[in-house]
C-alpha positions as a LaTeX table, in Angstrom:
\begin{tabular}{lrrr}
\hline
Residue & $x$ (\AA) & $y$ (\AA) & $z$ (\AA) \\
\hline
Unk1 & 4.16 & $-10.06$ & 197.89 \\
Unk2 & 6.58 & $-7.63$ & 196.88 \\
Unk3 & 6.68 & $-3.93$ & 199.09 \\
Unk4 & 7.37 & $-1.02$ & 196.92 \\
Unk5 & 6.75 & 1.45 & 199.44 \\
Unk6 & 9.23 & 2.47 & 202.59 \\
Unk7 & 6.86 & 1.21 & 205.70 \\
Unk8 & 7.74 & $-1.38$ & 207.88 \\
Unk9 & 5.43 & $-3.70$ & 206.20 \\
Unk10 & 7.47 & $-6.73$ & 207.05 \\
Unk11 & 7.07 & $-7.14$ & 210.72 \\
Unk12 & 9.16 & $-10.14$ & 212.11 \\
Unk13 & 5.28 & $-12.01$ & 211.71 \\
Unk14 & 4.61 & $-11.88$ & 208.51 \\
Unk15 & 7.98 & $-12.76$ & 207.17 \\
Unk16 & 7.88 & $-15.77$ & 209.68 \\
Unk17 & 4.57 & $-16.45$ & 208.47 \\
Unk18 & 5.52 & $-16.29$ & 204.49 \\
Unk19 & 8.23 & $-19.15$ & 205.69 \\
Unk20 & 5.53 & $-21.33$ & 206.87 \\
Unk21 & 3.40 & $-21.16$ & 203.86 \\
Unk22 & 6.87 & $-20.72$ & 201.43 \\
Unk23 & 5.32 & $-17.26$ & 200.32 \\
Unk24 & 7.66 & $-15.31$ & 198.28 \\
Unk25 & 7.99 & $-11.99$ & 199.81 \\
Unk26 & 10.62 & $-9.41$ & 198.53 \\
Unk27 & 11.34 & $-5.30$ & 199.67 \\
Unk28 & 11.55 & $-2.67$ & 200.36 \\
Unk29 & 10.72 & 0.48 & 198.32 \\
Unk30 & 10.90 & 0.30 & 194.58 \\
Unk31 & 14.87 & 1.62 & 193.60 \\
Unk32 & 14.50 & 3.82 & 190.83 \\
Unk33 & 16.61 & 7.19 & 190.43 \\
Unk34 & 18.50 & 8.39 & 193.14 \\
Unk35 & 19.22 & 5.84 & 195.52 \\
Unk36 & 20.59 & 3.61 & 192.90 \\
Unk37 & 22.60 & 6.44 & 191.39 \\
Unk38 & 24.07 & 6.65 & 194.98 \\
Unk39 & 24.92 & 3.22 & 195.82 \\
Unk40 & 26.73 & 2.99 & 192.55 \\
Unk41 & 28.88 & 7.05 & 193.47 \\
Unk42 & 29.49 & 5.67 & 196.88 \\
Unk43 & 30.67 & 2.26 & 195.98 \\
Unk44 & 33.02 & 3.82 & 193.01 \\
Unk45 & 34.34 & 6.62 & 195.57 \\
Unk46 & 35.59 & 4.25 & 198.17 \\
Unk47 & 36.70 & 2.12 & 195.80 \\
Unk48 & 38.66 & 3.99 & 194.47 \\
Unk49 & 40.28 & 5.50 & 198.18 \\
Unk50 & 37.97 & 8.20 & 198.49 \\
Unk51 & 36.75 & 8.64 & 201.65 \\
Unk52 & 32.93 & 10.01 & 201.54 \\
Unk53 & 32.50 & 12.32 & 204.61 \\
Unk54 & 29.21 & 14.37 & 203.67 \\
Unk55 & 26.25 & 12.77 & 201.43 \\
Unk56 & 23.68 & 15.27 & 201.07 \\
Unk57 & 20.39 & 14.25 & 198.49 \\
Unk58 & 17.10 & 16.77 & 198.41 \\
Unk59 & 14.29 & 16.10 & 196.07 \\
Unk60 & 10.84 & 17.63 & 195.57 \\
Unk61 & 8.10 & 16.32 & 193.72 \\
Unk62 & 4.24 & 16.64 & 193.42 \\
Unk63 & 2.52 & 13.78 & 192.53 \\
Unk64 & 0.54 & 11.43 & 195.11 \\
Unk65 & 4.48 & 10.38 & 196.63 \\
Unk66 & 5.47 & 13.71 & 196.84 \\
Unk67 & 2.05 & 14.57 & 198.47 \\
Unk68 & 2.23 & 10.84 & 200.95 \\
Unk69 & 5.91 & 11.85 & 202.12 \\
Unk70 & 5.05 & 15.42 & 203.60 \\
Unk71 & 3.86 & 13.59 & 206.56 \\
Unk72 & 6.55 & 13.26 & 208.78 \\
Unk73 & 5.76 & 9.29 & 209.84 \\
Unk74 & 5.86 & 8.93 & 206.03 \\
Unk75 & 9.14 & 10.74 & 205.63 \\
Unk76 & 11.03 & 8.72 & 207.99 \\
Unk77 & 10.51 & 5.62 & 206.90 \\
Unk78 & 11.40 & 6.85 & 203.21 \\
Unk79 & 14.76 & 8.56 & 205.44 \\
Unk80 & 16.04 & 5.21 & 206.36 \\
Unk81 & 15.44 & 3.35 & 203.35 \\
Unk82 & 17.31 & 6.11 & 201.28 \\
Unk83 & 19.96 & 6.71 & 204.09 \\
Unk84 & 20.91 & 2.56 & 204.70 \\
Unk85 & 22.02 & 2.49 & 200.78 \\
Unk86 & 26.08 & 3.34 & 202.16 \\
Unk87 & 26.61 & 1.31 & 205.09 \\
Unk88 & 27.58 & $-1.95$ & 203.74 \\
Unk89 & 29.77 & $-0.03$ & 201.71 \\
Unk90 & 31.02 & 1.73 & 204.97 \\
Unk91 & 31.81 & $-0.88$ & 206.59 \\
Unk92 & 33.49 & $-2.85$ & 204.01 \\
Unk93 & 36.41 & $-0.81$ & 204.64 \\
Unk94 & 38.07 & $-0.33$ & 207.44 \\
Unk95 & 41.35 & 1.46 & 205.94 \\
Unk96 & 39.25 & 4.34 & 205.74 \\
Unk97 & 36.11 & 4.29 & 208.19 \\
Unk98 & 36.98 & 3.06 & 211.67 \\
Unk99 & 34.80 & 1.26 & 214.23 \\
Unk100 & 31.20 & 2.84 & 213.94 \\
Unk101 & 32.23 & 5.83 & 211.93 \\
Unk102 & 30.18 & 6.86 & 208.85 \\
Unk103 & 30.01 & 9.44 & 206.75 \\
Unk104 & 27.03 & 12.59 & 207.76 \\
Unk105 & 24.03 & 11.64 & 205.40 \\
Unk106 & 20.88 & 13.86 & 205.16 \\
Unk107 & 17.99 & 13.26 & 203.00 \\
Unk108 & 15.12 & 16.08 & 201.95 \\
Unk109 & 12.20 & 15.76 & 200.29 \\
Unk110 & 9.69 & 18.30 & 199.79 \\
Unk111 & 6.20 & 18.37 & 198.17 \\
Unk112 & 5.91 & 20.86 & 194.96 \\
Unk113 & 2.05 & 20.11 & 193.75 \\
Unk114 & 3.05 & 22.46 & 190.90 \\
Unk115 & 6.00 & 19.82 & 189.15 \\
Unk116 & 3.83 & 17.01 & 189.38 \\
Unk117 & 5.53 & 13.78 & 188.35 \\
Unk118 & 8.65 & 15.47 & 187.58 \\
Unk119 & 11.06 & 14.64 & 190.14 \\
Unk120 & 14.26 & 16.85 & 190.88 \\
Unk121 & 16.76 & 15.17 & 192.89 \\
Unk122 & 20.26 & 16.67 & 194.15 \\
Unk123 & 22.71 & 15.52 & 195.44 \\
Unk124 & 26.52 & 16.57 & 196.64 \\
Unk125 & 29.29 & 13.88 & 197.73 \\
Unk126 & 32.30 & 15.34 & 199.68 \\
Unk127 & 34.99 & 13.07 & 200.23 \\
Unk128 & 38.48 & 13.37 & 201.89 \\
Unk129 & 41.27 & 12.84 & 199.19 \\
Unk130 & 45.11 & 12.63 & 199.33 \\
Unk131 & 46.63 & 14.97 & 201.66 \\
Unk132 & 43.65 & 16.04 & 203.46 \\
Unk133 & 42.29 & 17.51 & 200.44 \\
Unk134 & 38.36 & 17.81 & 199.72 \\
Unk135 & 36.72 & 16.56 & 196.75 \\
Unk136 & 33.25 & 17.68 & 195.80 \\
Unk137 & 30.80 & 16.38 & 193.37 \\
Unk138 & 27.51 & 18.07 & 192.85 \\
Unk139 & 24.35 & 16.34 & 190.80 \\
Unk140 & 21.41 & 17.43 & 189.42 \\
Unk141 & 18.86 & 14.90 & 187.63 \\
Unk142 & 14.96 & 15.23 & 186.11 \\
Unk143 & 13.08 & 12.46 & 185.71 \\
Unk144 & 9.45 & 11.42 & 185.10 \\
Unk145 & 8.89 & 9.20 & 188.58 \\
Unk146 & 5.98 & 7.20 & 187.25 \\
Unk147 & 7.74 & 6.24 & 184.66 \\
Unk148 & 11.18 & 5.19 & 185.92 \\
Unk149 & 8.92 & 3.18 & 188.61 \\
Unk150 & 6.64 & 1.05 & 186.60 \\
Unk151 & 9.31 & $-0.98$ & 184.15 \\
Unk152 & 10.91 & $-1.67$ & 187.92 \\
Unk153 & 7.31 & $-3.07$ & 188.92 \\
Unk154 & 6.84 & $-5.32$ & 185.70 \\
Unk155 & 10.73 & $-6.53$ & 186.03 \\
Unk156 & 9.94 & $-7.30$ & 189.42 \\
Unk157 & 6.63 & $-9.73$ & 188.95 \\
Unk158 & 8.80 & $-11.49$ & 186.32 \\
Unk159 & 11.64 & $-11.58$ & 188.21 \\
Unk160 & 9.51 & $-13.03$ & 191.47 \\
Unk161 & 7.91 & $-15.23$ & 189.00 \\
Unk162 & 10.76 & $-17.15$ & 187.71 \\
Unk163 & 12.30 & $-16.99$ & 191.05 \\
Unk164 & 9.32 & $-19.26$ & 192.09 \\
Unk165 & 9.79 & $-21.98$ & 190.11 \\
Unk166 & 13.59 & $-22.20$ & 190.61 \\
Unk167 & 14.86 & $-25.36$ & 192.73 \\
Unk168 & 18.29 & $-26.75$ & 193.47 \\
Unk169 & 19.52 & $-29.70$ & 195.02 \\
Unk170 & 22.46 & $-29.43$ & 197.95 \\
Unk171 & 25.03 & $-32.35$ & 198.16 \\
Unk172 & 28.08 & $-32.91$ & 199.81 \\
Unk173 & 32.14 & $-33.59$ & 199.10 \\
Unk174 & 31.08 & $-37.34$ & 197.87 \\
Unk175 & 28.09 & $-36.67$ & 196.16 \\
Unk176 & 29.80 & $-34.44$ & 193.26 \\
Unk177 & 28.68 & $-36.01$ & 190.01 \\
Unk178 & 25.41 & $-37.48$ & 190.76 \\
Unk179 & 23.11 & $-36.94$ & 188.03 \\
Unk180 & 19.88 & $-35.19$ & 188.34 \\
Unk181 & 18.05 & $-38.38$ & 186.67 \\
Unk182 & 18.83 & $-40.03$ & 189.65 \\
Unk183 & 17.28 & $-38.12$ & 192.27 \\
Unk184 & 13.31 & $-37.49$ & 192.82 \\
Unk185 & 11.38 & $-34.39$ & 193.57 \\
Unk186 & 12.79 & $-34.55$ & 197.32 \\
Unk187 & 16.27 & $-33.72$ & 196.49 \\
Unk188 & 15.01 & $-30.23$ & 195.44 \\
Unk189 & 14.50 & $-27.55$ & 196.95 \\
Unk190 & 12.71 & $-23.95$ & 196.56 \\
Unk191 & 15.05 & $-20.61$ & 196.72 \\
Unk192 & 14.19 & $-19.02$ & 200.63 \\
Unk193 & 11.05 & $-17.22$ & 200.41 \\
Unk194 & 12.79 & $-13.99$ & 201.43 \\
Unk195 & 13.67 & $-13.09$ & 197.67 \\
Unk196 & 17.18 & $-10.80$ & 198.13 \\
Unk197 & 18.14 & $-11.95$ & 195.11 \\
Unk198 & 15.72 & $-8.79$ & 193.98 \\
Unk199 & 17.98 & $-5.99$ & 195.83 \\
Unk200 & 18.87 & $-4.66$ & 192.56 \\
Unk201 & 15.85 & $-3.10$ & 192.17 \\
Unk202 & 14.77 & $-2.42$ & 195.96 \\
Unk203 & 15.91 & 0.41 & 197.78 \\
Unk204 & 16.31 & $-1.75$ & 201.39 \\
Unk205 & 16.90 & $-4.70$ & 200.87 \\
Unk206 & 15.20 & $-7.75$ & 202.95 \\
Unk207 & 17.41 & $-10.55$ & 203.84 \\
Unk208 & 16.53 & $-13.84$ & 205.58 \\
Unk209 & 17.83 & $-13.83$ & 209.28 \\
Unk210 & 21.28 & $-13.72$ & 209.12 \\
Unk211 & 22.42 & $-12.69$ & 205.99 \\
Unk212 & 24.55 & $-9.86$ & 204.80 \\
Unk213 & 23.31 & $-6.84$ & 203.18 \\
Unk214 & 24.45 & $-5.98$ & 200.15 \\
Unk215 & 23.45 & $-2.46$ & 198.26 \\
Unk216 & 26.49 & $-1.89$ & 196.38 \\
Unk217 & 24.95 & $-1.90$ & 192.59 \\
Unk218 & 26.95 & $-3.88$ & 190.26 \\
Unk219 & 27.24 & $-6.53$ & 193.14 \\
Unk220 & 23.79 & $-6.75$ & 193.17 \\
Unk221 & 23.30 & $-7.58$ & 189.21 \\
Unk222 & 25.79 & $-9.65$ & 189.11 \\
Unk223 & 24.11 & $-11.99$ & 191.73 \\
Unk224 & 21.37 & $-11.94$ & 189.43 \\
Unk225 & 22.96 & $-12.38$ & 186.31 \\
Unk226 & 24.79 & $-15.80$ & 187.78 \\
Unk227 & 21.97 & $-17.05$ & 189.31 \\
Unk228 & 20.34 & $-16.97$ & 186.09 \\
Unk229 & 23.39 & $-18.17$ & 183.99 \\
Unk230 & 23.86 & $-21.76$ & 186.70 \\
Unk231 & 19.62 & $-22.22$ & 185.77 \\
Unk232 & 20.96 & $-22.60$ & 182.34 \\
Unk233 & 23.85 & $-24.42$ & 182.89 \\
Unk234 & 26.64 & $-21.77$ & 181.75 \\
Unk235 & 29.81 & $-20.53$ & 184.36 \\
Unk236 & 29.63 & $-17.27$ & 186.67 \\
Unk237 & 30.83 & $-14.42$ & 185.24 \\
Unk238 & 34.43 & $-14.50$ & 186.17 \\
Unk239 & 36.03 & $-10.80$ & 185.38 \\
Unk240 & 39.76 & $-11.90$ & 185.59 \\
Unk241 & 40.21 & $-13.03$ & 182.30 \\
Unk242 & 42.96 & $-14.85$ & 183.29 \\
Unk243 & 43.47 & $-17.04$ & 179.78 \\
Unk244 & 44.56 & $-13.23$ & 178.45 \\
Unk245 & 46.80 & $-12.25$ & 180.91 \\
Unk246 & 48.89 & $-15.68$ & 180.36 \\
Unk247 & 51.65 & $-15.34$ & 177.90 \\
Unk248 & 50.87 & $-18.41$ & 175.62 \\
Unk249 & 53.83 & $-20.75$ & 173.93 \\
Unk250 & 53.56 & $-19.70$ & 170.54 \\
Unk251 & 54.30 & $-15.74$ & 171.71 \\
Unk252 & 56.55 & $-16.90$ & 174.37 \\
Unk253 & 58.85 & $-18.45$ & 171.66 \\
Unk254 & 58.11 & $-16.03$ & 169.36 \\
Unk255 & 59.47 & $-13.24$ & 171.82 \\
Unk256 & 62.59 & $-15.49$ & 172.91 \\
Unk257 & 63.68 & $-15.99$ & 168.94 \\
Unk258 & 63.38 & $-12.33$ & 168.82 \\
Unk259 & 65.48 & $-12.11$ & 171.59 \\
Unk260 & 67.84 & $-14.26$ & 170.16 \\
Unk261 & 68.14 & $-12.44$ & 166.53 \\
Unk262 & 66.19 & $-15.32$ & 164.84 \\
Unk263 & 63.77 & $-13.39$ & 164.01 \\
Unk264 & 63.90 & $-9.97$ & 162.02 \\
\hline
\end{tabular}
């Protein structure tokens, strides 16, 4: 089961019960336009050393969502999912954001029957910057909601699909090297029926028990991109790129001869 919508549909009993019955079970709140533009602004702005004091994001729409979140019960629980995006990010640095200190963050949305499915969303970052200047960055975007929202749904049931059928084996320090031929159906196991691995497209993430949240964007593909890459037996994406930072024999000589009028 997969919650596209804010509510609190996962109570602490039906996420206990989808352990018992090993239910996949994923949320919440289908991440489609502005949220994910945010978590990728805010995780870029601090970063980079930015400090983000004042988020501000208003929308209006007026299709059956637009219509759904003028009641206030509705509107809160779409508040929080849209607000929680920053504070892993927040709290990831403490150089910049001490103890319980986050950045003011107020979310509008209003219901306009007359755009219909075409969403306006706004939003303004202000950040502290060197010297106790102010930066300000001001967005505007149009989109088509319906639209943006159902590739995310399909992605999702294929996503939650494969996810299903994935199992992996744990083993210890001396077990490194044992072949899969030589273990039966008992060695596996499923991936935790709390699906996280799907916060890339999920505006609030669930977790199992425990576990971190993580909305910052690229952080979130890349989970899924090396989970996917290990089912098919190729390496992580490593970014370093370490073999072409290394100055290799062949140049190193080549630079020394240089050096020492050999060459040229």
């Amino acid at each position: 089961y997969i919650n596209g919508s804010p509510q609190n549909t996962f109570v602490p009993g039906v996420i206990e019960l989808a352990m018992k019955n090993d239910v996949r079970i994923a949320g919440d709140d289908f991440k489609s336009g502005q949220t994910k533009m945010k978590s990728v602004m805010v995780d870029w702005l601090i970063s980079a050393g930015l400090k983000p004091v004042s988020i501000v994001s208003y929308n209006h729409l007026g299709n059956n969502d637009g219509k759904n979140l003028s009641a206030p019960s509705q509107f809160r629980s779409k508040e929080i999912s849209k607000s929680n995006v920053v504070d892993d990010m927040v709290e990831s640095n403490r150089i910049l954001y001490k103890e319980n200190e986050h950045p003011d963050h107020v979310v509008v949305i209003k219901y306009v029957p007359y755009v219909g499915d075409s969403k306006r969303a706004m939003d303004e970052y202000v950040s502290e910057i060197f010297m106790n200047g102010k930066n300000t960055i001001v967005m505007h975007n149009t989109c088509e909601d319906s639209l943006l929202a159902s590739p995310i749904i399909l992605d999702l049931v294929i996503l939650a699909e494969l996810c299903e059928r994935i199992q992996f084996r744990k083993c210890d320090e001396n077990e490194a090297g044992v072949s899969v031929e030589n273990c039966n159906d008992e060695c596996f196991e499923n991936l935790h029926p709390v699906m996280s691995i799907l916060s890339y497209l999920l505006k609030a993430p669930l977790v199992p028990r425990g576990t971190p949240i993580v909305n910052a964007l690229m952080k979130q593909r890349a989970c899924l991109e090396n989970v996917f890459k290990a089912c098919v037996g190729l390496p992580a994406e490593n970014n370093m790129l370490l073999e072409q930072k290394l100055l290799c024999r062949e140049e190193r000589r080549g630079v020394e001869e240089k050096s020492n009028g050999i060459v040229g």
